[in-house]
C-alpha positions, -999 to +999 in steps of 0.1 A: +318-379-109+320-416-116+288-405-146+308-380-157+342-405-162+317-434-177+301-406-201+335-392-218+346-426-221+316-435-241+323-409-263+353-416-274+343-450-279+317-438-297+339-414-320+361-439-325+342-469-338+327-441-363+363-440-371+365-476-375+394-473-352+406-502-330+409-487-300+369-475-296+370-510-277+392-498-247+371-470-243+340-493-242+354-514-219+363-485-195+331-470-200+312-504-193+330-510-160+317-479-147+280-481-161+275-514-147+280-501-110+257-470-122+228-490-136+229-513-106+222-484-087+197-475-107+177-504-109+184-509-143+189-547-142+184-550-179+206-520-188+229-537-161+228-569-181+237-549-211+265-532-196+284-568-187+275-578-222+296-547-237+324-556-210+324-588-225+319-576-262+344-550-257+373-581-255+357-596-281+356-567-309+391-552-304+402-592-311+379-594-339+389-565-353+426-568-353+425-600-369+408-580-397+435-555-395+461-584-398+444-600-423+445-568-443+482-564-437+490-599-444+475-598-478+480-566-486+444-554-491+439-516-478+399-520-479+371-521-454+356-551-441+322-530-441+289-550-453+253-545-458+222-569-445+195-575-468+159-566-458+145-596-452+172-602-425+165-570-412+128-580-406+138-615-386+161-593-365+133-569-356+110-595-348+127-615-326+143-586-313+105-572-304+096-609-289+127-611-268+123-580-255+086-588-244+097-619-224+121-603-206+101-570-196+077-590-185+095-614-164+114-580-151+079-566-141+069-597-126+103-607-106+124-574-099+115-540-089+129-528-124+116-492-135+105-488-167+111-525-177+098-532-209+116-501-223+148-514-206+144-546-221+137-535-256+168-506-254+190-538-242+180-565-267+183-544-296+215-529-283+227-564-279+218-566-315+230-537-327+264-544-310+273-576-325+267-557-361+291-532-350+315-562-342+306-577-377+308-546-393+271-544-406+267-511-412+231-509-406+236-513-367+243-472-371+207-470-380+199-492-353+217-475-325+199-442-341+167-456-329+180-470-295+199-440-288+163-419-289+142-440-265+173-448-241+175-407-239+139-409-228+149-441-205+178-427-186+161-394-183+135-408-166+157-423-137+173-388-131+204-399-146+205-364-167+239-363-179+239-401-193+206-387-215+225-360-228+254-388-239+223-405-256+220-370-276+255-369-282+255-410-290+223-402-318+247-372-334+277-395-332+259-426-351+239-402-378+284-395-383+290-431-381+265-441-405+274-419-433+314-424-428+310-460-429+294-456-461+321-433-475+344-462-461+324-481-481+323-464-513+363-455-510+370-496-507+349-506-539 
């Protein structure tokens, strides 16, 4: 039950940030609550991690973004804040994103009785990532949440928690949506 209540709540977070709508971060932060309990029980300490990190985030984007909305109001501007990162950011992302994640699947396989721990690592550090983009507004982190969304199917699968893979489906669908409508948002603004 309490997987079920986490999942729909991810959804419409999900759904919502595609949407570029405000309130996606109350439905994070709902969801969040709930997943941090789950992964715990899970031995997911990385995912775990990541879960308090979005609880924290969630705060964080719904007062970033509504001092872009009030920006936007106060000077009259009806445009996006969307931007693009160029590729050679892109590669010092990905590489640091690959070493961090090393370090900390190993010291999971060497400290904690983590599953699947390097996996867990790298989903978390690049959704980490991935999640301050969508709190800058990069709209590349669509493309990166594509790619996590695919191995943390195969990650939460993997620890029998069945219907949070199947979110990850829905989460790959939603972002592939996100992606594109951000750069219609995009387009529509210039």
């Amino acid at each position: 039950m309490l997987e079920t209540i986490a999942v729909l709540f991810s959804i419409i977070y999900v759904i919502l940030a595609a949407k570029e709508n405000i309130w996606c971060w109350v439905a994070a932060a709902i969801s969040v609550a709930l997943y941090i309990y789950i992964c715990y029980n899970a031995k997911l300490y990385a995912e775990t991690a990541l879960q308090i990190f979005y609880f924290l985030m969630a705060i964080v984007g719904y007062y970033s973004w509504k001092g872009l909305k009030n920006k936007d109001e106060n000077t009259k501007i009806n445009k996006s804040d969307i931007t693009e990162l160029k590729l050679k950011h892109h590669c010092f992302v990905i590489i640091l994103g690959a070493l961090i994640s090393f370090v900390f699947g190993f010291i999971l396989s060497i400290y904690t009785d983590a599953k699947i721990p390097l996996l867990d690592s790298l989903t978390t550090t690049f959704s980490i990532i991935a999640t301050i983009m969508v709190i800058k507004k990069v709209i590349e982190n669509w493309l990166y949440f594509i790619a996590i969304n695919i191995a943390s199917i195969y990650l939460y699968y993997s620890r029998d928690l069945d219907l949070t893979a199947v979110l990850f489906i829905l989460y790959t669908i939603i972002a592939i949506y996100g992606y594109f409508n951000w750069l219609k948002l995009i387009k529509k603004s210039d």
